[in-house]
Residue frames relative to the residue before (quaternion, step in Angstrom):
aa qw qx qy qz dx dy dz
X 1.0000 0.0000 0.0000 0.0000 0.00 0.00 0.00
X 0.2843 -0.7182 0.6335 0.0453 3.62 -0.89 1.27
X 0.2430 0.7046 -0.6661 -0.0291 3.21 -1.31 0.73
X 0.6801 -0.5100 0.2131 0.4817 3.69 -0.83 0.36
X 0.7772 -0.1797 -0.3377 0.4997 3.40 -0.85 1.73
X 0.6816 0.4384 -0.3425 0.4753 3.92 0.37 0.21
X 0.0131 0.6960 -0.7176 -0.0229 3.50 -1.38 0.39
X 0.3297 -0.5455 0.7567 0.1452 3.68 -1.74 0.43
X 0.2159 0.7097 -0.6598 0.1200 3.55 -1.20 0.82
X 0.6181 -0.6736 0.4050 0.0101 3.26 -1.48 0.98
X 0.2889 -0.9258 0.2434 -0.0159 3.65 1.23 0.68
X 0.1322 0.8497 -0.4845 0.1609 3.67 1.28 1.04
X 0.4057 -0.6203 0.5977 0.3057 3.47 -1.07 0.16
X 0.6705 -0.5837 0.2892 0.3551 3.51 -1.10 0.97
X 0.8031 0.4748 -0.0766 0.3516 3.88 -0.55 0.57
X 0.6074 0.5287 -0.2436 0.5407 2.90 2.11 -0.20
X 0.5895 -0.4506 0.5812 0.3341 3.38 -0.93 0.82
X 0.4933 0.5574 -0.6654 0.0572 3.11 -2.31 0.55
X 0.3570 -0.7047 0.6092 0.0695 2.92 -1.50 1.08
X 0.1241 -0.7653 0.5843 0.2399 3.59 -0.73 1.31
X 0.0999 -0.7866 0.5825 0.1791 3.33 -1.79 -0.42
X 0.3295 -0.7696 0.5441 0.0555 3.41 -0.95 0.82
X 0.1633 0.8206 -0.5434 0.0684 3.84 -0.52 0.90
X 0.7155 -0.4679 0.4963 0.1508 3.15 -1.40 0.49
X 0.3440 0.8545 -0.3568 -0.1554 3.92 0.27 0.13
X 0.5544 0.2644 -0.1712 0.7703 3.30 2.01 0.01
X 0.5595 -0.3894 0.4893 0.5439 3.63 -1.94 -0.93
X 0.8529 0.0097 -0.2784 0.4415 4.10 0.98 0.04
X 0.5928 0.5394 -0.4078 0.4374 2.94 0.37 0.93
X 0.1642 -0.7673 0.6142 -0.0845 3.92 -0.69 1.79
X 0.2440 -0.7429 0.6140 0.1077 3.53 -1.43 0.73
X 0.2455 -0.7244 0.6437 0.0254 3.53 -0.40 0.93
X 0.3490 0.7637 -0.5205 0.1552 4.14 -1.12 0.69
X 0.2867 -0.7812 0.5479 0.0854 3.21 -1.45 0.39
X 0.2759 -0.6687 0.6901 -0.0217 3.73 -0.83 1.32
X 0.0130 0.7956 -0.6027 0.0603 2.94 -1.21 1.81
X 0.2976 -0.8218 0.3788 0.3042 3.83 0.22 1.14
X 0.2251 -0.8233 0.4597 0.2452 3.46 -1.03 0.18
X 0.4850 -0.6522 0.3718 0.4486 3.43 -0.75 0.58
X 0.5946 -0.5463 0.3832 0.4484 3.75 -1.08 -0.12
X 0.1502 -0.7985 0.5621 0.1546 3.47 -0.68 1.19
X 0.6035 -0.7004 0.3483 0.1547 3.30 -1.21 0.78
X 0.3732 -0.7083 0.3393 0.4938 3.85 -0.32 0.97
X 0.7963 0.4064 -0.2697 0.3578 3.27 -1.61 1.10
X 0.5032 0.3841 -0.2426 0.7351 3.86 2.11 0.06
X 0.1873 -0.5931 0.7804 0.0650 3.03 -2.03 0.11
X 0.3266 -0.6201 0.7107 0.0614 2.73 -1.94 0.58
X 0.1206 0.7265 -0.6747 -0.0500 3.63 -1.33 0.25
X 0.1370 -0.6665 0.7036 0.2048 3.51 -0.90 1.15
X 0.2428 -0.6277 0.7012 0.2354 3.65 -1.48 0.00
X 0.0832 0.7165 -0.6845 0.1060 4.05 -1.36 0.88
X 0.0991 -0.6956 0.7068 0.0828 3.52 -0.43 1.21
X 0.5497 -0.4902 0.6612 0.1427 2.81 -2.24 1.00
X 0.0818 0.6737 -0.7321 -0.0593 4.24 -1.02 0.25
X 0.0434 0.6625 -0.7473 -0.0282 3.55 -1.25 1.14
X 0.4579 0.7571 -0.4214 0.1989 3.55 -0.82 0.29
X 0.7183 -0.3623 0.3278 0.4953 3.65 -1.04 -0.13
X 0.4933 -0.5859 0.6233 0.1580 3.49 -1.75 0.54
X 0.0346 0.7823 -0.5829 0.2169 3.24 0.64 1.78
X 0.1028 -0.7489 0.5671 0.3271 3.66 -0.15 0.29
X 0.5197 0.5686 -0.3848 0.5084 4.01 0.45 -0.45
X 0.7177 0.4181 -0.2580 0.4934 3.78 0.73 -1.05
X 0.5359 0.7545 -0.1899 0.3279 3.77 1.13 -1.40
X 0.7111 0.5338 -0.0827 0.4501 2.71 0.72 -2.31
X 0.7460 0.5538 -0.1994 0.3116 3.17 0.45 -1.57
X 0.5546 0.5909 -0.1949 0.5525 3.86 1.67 -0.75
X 0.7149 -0.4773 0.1099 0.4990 2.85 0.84 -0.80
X 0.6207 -0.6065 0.3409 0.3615 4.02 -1.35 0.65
X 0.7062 0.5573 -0.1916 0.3924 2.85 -0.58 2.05
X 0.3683 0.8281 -0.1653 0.3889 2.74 1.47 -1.86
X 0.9208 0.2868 -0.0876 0.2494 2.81 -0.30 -1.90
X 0.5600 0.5637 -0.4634 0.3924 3.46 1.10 0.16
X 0.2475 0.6859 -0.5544 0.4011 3.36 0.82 0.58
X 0.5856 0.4948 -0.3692 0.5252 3.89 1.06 -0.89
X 0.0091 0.8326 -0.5202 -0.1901 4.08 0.46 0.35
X 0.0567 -0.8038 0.5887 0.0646 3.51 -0.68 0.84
X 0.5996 -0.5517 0.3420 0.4681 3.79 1.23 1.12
X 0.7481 -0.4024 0.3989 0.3455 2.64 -1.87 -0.54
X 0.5534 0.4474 -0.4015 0.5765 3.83 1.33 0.49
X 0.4169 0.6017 -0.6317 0.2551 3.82 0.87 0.90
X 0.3621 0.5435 -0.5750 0.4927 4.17 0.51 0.79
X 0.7694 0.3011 -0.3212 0.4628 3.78 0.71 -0.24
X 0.6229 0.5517 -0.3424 0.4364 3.40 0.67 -1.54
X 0.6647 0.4311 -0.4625 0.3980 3.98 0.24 -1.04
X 0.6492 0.4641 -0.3903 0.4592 3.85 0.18 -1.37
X 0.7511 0.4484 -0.3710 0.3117 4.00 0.76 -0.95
X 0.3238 0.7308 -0.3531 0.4863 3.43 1.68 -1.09
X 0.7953 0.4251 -0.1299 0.4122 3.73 -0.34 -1.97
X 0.7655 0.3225 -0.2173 0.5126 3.78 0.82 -0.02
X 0.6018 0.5003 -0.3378 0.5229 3.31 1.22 -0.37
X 0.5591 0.5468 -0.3026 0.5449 3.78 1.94 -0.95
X 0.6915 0.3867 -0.3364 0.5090 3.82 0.76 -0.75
X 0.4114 0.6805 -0.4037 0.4524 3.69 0.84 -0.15
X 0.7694 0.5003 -0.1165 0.3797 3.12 0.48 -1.74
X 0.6674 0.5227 -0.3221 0.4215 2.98 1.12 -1.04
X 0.6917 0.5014 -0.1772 0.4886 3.37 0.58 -0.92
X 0.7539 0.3285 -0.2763 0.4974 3.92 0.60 -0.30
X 0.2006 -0.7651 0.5448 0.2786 3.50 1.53 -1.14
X 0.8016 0.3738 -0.3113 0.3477 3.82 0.67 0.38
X 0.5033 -0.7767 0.2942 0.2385 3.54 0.39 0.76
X 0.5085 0.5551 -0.2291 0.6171 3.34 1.84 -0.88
X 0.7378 0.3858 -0.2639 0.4870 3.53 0.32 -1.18
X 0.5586 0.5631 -0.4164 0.4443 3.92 1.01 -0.68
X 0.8106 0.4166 -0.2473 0.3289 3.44 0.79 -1.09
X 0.5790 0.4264 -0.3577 0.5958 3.22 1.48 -0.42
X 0.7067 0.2486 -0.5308 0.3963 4.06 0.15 0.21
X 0.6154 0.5815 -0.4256 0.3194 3.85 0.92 0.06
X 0.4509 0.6888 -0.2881 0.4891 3.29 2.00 -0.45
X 0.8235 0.2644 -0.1487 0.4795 3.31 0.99 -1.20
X 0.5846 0.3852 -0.5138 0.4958 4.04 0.92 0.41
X 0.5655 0.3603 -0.5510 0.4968 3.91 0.99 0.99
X 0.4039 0.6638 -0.3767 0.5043 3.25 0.68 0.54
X 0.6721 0.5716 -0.2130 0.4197 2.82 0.65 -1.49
X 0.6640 0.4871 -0.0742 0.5624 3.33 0.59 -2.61
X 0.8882 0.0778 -0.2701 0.3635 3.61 0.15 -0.24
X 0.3030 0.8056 -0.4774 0.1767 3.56 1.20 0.75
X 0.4972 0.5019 -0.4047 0.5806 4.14 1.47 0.33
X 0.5814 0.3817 -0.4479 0.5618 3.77 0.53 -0.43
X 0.6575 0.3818 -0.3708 0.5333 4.11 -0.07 -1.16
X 0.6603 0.5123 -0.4095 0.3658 3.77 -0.17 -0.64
X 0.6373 0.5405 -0.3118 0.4521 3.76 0.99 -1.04
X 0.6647 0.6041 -0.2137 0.3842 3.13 1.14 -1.83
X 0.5271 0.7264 -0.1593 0.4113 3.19 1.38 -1.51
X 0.7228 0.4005 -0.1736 0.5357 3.64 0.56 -1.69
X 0.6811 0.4217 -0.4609 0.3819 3.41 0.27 -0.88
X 0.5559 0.6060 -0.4268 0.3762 3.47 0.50 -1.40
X 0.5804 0.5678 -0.3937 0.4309 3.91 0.98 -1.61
X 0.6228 0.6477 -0.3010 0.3194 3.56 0.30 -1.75
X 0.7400 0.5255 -0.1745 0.3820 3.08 0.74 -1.99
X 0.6712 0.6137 -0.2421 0.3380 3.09 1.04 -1.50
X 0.5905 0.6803 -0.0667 0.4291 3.48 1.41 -1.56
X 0.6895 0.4605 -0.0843 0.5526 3.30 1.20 -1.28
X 0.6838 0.5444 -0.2525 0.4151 3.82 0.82 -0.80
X 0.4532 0.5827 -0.4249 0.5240 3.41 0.79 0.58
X 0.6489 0.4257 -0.1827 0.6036 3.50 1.35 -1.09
X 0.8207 0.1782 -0.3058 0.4486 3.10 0.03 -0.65
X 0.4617 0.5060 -0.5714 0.4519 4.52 0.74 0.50
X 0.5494 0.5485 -0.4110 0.4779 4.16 1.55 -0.47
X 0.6829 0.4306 -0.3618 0.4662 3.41 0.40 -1.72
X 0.7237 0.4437 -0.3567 0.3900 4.01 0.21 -0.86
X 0.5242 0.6139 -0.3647 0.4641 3.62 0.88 -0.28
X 0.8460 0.2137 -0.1541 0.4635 3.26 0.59 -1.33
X 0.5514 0.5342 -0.3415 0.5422 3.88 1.11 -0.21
X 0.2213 0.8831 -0.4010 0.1019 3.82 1.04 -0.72
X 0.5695 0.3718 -0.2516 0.6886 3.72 1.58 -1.57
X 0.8635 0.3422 -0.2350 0.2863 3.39 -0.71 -0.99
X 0.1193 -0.8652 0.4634 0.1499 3.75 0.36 0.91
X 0.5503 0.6520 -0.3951 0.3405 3.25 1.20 -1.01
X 0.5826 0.6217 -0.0270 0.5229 3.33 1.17 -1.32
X 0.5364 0.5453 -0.2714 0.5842 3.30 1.03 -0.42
X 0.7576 0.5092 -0.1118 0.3927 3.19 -0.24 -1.52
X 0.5849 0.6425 -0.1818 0.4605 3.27 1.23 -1.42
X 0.5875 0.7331 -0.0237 0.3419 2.98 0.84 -1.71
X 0.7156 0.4385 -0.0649 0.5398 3.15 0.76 -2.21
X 0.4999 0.6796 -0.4199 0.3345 3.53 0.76 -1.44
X 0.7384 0.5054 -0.1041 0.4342 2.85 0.31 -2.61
X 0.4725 0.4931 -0.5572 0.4723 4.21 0.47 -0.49
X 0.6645 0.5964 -0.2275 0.3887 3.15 -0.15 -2.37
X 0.8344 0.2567 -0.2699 0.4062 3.73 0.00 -0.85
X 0.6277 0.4831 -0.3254 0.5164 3.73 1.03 -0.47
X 0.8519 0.1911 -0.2210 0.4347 3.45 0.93 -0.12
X 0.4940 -0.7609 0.2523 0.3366 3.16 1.49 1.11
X 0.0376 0.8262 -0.4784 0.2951 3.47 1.34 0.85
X 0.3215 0.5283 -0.7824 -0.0731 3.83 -1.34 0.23
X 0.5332 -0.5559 0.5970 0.2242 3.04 -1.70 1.05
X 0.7228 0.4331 -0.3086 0.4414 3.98 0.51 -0.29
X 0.5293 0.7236 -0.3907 0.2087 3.71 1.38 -0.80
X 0.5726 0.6393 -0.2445 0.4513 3.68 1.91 -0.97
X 0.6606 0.5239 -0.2325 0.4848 3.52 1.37 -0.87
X 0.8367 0.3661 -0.2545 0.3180 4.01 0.14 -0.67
X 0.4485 0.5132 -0.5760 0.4515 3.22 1.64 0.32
X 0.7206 0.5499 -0.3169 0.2790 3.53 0.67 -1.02
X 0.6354 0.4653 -0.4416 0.4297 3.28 1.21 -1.12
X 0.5344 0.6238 -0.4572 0.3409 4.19 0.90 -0.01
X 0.6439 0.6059 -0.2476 0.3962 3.06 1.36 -0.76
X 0.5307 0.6672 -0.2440 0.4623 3.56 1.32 -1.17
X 0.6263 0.3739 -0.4088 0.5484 3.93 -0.04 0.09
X 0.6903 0.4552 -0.3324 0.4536 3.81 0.50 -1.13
X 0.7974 0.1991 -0.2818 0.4950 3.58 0.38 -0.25
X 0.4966 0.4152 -0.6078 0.4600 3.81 0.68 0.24
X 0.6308 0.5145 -0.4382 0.3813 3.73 0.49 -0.44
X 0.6606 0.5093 -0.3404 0.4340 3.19 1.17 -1.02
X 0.7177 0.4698 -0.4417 0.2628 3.75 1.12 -0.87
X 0.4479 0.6492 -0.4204 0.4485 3.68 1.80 -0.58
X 0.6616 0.5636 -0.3217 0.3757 3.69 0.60 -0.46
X 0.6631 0.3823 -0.3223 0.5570 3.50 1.05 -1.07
X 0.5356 0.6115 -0.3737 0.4467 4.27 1.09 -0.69
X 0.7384 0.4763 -0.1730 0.4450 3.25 0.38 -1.22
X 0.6429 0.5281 -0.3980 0.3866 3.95 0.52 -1.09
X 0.2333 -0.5484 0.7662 0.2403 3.66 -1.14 0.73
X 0.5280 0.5202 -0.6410 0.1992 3.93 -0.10 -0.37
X 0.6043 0.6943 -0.2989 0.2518 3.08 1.11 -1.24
X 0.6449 0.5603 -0.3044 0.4214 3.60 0.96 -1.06
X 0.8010 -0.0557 -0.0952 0.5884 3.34 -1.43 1.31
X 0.3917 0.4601 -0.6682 0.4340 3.99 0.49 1.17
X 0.4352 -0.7189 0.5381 0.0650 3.53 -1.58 1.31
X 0.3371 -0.8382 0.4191 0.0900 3.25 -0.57 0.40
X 0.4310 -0.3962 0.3951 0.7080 3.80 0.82 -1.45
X 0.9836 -0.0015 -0.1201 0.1347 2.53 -1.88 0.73
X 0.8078 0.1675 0.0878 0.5584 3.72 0.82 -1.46
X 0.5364 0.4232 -0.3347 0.6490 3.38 1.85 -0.65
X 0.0746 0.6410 -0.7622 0.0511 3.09 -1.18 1.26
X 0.6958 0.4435 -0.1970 0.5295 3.89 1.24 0.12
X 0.1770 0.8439 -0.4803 -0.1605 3.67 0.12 0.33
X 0.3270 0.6759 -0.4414 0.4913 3.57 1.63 0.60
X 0.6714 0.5287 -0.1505 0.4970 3.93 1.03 -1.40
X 0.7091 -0.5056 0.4705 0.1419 3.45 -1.59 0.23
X 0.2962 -0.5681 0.6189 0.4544 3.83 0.21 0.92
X 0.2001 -0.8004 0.5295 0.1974 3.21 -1.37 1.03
X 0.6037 0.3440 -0.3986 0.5986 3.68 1.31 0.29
X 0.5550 -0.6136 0.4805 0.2910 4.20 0.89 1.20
X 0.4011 0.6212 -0.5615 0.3715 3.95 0.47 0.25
X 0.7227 0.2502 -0.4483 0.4627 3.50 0.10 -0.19
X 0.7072 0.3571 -0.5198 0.3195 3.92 0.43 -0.10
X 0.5226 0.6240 -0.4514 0.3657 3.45 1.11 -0.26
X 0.5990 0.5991 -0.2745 0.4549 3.41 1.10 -0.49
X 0.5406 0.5563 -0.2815 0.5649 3.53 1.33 -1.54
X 0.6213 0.7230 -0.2359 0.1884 3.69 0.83 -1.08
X 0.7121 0.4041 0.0926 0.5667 2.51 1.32 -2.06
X 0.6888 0.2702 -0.3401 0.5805 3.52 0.74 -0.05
X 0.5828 0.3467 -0.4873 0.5502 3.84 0.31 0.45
X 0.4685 0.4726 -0.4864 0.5662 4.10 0.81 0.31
X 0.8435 0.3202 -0.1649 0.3985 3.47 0.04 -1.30
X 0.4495 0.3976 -0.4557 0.6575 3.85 1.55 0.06
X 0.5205 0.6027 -0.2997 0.5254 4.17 0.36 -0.46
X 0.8160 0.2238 -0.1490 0.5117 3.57 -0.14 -0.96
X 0.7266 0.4178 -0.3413 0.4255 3.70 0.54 -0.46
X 0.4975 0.5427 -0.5123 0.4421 4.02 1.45 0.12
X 0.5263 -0.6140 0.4607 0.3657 3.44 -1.23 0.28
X 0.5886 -0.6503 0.3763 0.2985 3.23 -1.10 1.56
X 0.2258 -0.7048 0.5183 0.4285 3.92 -0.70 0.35
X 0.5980 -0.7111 0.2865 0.2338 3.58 -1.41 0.12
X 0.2599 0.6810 -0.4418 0.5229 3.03 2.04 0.60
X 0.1783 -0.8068 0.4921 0.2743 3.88 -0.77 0.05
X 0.6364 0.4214 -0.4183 0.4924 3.19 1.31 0.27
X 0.5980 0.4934 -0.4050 0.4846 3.45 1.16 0.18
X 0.4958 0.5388 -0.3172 0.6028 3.73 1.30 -0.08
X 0.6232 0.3795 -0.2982 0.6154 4.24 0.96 -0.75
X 0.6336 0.3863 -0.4648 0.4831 4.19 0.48 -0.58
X 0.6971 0.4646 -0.4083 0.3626 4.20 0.57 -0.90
X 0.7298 0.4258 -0.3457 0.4081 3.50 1.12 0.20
X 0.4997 0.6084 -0.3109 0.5324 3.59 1.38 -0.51
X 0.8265 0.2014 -0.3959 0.3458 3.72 0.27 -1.21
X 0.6689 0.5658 -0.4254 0.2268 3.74 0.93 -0.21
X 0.4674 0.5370 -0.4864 0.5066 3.55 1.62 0.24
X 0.6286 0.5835 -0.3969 0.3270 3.92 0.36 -1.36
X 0.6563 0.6042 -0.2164 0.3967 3.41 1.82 -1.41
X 0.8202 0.2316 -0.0459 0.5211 3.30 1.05 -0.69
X 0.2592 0.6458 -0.4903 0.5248 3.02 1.22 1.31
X 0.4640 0.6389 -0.3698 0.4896 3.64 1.61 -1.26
X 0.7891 0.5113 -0.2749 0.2011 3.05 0.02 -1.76
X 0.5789 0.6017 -0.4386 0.3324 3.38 1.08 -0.56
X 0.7825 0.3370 -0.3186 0.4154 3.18 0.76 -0.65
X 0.6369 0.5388 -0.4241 0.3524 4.51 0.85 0.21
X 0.8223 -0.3978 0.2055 0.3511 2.83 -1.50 0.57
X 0.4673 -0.7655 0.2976 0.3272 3.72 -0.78 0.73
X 0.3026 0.8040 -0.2415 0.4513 3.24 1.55 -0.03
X 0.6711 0.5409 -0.1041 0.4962 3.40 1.04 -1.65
X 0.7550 0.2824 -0.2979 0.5114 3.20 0.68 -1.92
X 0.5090 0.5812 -0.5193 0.3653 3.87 0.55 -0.70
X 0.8147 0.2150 -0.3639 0.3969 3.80 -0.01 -0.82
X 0.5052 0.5251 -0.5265 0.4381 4.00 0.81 0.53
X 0.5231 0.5291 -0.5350 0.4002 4.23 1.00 -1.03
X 0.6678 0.6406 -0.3091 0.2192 3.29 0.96 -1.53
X 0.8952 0.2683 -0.1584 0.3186 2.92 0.85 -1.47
X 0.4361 0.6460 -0.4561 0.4296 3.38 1.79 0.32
X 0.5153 0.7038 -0.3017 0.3849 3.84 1.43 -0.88
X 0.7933 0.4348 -0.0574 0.4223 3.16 1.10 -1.44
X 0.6083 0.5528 -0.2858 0.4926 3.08 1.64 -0.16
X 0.5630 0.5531 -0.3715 0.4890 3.16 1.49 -1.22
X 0.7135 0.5184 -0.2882 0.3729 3.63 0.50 -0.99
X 0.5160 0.5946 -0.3759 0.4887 3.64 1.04 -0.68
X 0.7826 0.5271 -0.1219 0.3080 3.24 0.71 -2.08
X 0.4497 0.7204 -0.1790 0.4968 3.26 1.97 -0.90
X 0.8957 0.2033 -0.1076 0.3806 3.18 0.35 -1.48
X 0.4269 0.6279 -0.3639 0.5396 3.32 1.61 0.26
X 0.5385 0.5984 -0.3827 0.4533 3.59 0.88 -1.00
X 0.7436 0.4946 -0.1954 0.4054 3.40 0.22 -2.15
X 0.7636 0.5145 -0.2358 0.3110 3.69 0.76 -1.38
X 0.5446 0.7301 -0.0498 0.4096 3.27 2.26 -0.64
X 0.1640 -0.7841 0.4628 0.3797 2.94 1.98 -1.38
X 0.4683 0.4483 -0.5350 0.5418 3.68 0.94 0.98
X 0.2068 -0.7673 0.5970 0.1097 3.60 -0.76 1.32
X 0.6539 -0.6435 0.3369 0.2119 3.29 -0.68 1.48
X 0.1953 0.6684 -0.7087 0.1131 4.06 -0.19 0.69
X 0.4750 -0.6111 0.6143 0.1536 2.37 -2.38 0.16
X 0.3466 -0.7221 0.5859 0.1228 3.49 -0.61 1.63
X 0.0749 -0.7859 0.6131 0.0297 3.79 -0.20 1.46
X 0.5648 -0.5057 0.5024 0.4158 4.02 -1.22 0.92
X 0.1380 -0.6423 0.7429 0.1287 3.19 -1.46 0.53
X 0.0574 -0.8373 0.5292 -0.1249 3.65 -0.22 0.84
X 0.1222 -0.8941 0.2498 -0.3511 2.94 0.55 2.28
C-alpha cells in the first residue's frame, strides 16, 4: 500500500507463491493481504515460511537495500529514466551541503549548466526576434486590411533577417521532460518533509506559509515574461501574460521546495537571457501587456 511518501509492503523471498487480495471492509476503510499456500508437510516435520512486514518512508537507498525493487513504490511515472539519475545527484548534493533547499537550488543550477548551449540558441533567437519586431509591429500597422499580404510580408522579414519564429521554442521544449522529472522528484522525496530551509521554511514538503516565496516565483516569471519579445498577434501577446499569472497562482498553494527550485530556475534564466541580450546588441526592455 502506497501513500504519499510512505508505503506498507509484504516481503516474500524469491520463488514463493502468493495470492494478493484487496477488500472493502467499511465505506472508509480497505484491507490489503497476501495468502501463502503450503506444501503438504509430513507427519512428524515442519515447515517455516518467513515474510517480513516494511512500513515506513519511501527511502529509495533504504527500499532498495530490503529488497530489489522495493523502491519503485516511490512512482516517478513514466519519466522515472530521468527522475532516478536526478534523485541520485540531488542525494549526493545533499550530502555534501546537508541542506535540501540549498541541494535544490545548486542542482537547479548544474542543469543550467549541462543545458546552457541549448538556452543560449533559444536565447539568441528570442534576441533576433526581439530586434526585428519593431519592423514587423510597422509592416502590420500598415498591411493591417490585406492579411494575405501581411503574412507575405512577415515571411520576407524572417528571411532577410535570418529570423525563425520557432528557433526560441525547441531548445526549450528539450528541456521540459528534465525538469518535469525533476518536479516528480522534489513531490515524491520524503527527505523533503519537515527538511528546513532559511529562515521561515522550516518545511520544504509544506506551503511557504506567509506565500513569500510564490509571490516571488510570481514576479520573476513576469519579469522572465516581459523581457521575451512581444509576439505581433495582440491576442497572442494578452495569452503570454494571462497564462503565466493563472500558472503561478498554483504555486501558492505547493510545496515550498517546488516553488524554491522554479525562483531558482526562472532567476537563472533571466540572467542567462540578460546577458545574451546585452552581448547581442539588443538592450534588454521590458515588453509590458497593453490590455486594450
Amino acid at each position: 500500500m502506497v501513500q504519499h511518501y510512505f508505503a506498507s509492503a509484504w516481503i516474500l523471498a524469491d520463488g514463493l507463491k502468493r495470492d494478493l487480495f484487496f477488500r472493502k471492509v467499511d465505506a472508509n476503510l480497505f484491507a490489503v493481504g497476501m495468502i501463502m499456500p503450503l506444501e503438504s508437510i509430513n507427519p512428524g516435520t515442519s515447515k517455516s515460511v518467513e515474510a517480513r512486514l516494511f512500513v515506513g518512508p519511501q527511502e529509495e537507498k533504504m527500499l532498495e537495500a530490503i529488497a530489489p525493487g522495493l523502491e519503485l513504490v516511490k512512482d516517478y511515472g513514466w519519466l522515472t529514466i530521468l527522475a532516478k539519475p536526478l534523485y541520485w545527484l540531488l542525494d549526493e548534493l545533499y550530502s555534501v551541503i546537508h541542506n535540501w533547499g540549498w541541494a535544490i537550488v545548486a542542482l537547479v543550477l548544474l542543469l543550467k549548466i549541462a543545458f546552457y548551449w541549448l538556452n543560449a540558441k533559444a536565447y539568441s533567437s528570442m534576441a533576433k526576434m526581439k530586434a526585428v519586431s519593431p519592423k514587423i509591429t510597422e509592416m502590420r500597422d500598415r498591411l493591417k486590411d490585406k492579411p494575405q499580404e501581411m503574412q507575405q510580408a512577415m515571411m520576407k522579414i524572417y528571411r532577410e533577417e535570418k529570423v525563425n519564429p520557432m528557433g526560441g521554442c525547441f531548445p526549450i521544449m528539450v528541456q521540459i521532460p528534465v525538469f518535469i522529472a525533476l518536479y516528480w522528484v522534489l513531490l515524491s522525496s520524503v527527505e523533503m518533509r519537515n527538511a528546513p530551509w532559511i529562515l521561515w521554511i522550516r518545511d520544504l514538503s509544506a506551503p511557504d506559509p506567509y506565500f513569500i516565496l510564490p509571490v516571488v516565483m510570481t514576479l520573476t516569471t513576469m519579469l522572465q515574461t516581459a523581457l521575451n519579445p512581444a509576439p505581433p498577434d495582440p491576442l497572442q501577446a494578452k495569452l503570454m501574460w494571462f497564462m503565466p499569472l493563472i500558472f503561478s497562482v498554483m504555486f501558492f498553494f505547493f510545496p515550498a521546495g517546488l516553488v524554491l527550485y522554479w525562483i531558482t530556475n526562472n532567476i537563472l534564466s533571466i540572467a542567462q537571457q540578460w546577458m545574451i541580450n546585452t552581448r547581442m546588441g539588443v538592450p534588454p526592455q521590458f515588453n509590458l501587456p497593453k490590455f486594450k
